[in-house]
VOLODREN-917164 format. One record per residue (C-alpha): residue in one letter; x, y, z. Coordinates in pm, 1 decimal. Each point is the difference from the previous one (the first is absolute). Layout:
   aa         xx         yy         zz
    A          X          Y          Z
...
END
This chain:
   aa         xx         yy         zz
    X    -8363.6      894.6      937.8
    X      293.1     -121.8      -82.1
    X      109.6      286.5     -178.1
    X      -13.0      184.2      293.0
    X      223.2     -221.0      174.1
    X      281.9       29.3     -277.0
    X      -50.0      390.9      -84.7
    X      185.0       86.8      380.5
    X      249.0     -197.9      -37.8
    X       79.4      124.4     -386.4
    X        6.9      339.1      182.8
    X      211.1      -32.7      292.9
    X      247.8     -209.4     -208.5
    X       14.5      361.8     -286.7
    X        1.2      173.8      274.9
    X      298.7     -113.8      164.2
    X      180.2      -53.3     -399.8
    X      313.9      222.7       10.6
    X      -28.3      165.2      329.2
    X      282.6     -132.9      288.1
    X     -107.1     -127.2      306.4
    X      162.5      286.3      191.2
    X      -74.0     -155.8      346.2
    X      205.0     -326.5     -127.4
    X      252.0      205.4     -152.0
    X       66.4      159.2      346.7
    X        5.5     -266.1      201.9
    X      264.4     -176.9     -243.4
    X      182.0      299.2       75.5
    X      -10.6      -42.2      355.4
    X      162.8     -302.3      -61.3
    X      247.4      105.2     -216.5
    X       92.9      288.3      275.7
    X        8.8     -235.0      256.7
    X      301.6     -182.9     -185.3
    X      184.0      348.0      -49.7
    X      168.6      183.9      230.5
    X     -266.3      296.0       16.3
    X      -72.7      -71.7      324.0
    X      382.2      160.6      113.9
    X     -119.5      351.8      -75.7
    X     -377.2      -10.5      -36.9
    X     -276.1      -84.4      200.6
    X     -404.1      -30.0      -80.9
    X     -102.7      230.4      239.0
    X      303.6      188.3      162.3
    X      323.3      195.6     -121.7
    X      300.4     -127.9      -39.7
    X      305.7       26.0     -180.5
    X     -233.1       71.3     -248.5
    X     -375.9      125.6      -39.7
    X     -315.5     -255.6      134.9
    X     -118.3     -160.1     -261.3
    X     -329.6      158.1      116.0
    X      196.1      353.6      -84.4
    X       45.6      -64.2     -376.4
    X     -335.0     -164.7      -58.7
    X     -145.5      339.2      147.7
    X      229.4      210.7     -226.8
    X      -21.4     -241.0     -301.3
    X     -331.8      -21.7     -205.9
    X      -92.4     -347.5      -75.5
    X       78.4       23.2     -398.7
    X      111.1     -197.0     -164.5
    X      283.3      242.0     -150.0
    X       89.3       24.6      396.9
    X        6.8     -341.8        8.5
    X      277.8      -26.6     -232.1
    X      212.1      315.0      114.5
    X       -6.9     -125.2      326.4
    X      105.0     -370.3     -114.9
    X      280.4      171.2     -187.6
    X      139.2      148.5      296.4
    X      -14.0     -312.4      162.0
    X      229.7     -122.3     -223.0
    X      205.5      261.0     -109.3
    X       37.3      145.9      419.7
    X       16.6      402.8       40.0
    X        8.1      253.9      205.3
    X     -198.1      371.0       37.3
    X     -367.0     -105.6       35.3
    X       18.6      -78.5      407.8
    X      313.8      115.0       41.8
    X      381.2       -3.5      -14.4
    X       26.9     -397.0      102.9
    X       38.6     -218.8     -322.9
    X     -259.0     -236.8      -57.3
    X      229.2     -303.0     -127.1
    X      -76.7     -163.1     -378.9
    X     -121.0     -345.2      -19.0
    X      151.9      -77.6     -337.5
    X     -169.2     -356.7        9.8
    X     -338.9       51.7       17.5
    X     -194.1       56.6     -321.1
    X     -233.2      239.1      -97.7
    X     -261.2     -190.7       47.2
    X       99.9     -161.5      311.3
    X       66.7      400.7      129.0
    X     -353.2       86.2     -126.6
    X     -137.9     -259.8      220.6
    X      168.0      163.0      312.5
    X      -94.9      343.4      -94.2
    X     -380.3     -131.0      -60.4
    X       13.2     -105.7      375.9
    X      190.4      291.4      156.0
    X     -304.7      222.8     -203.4
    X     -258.0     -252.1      132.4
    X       49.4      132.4      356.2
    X     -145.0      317.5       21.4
    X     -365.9     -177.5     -123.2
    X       12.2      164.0     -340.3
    X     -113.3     -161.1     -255.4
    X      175.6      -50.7     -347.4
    X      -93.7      281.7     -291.9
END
């Protein structure tokens, strides 16, 4: 009986051995948005300046090789995808701390991670 007790636990603890918690991963990036200055030319929901973030998590599969080429373009800035308006760099952030942000923005549309 006891056994069966410990076996669960063993399994949900493999189970959860190298995967990221996605849903904690976007809502550090929430924060980490918050602190930016994102919220000048995008919006969740509506368009701005720039696209809702609801607009690129439709267009952008949750990957994670989107993932990263969208937390390189937060960094780096561009232009072309949505437009002629430059989307400014942010320099300062890291990779990971862009990957975070770009794990929430994809979290919107419901999707979940592949």
């Amino acid at each position: 009986m006891r056994m069966k007790l410990l076996i669960p636990g063993i399994v949900l603890v493999l189970a959860s051995c190298g995967k990221p918690d996605t849903a904690k991963l976007a809502e550090e990036g929430k924060i980490l948005m918050d602190t930016q200055d994102c919220k000048t030319c995008h919006h969740p929901i509506n368009k701005g300046i720039g696209p809702a973030h609801t607009t690129v998590a439709e267009k952008y599969e949750y990957t994670d090789a989107n993932i990263s080429l969208l937390a390189q373009r937060i960094i780096q800035g561009g232009s072309g995808t949505w437009g002629d308006v430059p989307m400014n760099p942010h320099p300062d952030l890291s990779q990971e701390d862009a990957e975070k942000i770009a794990h929430y923005v994809l979290s919107l549309d419901g999707e979940q991670p592949k």
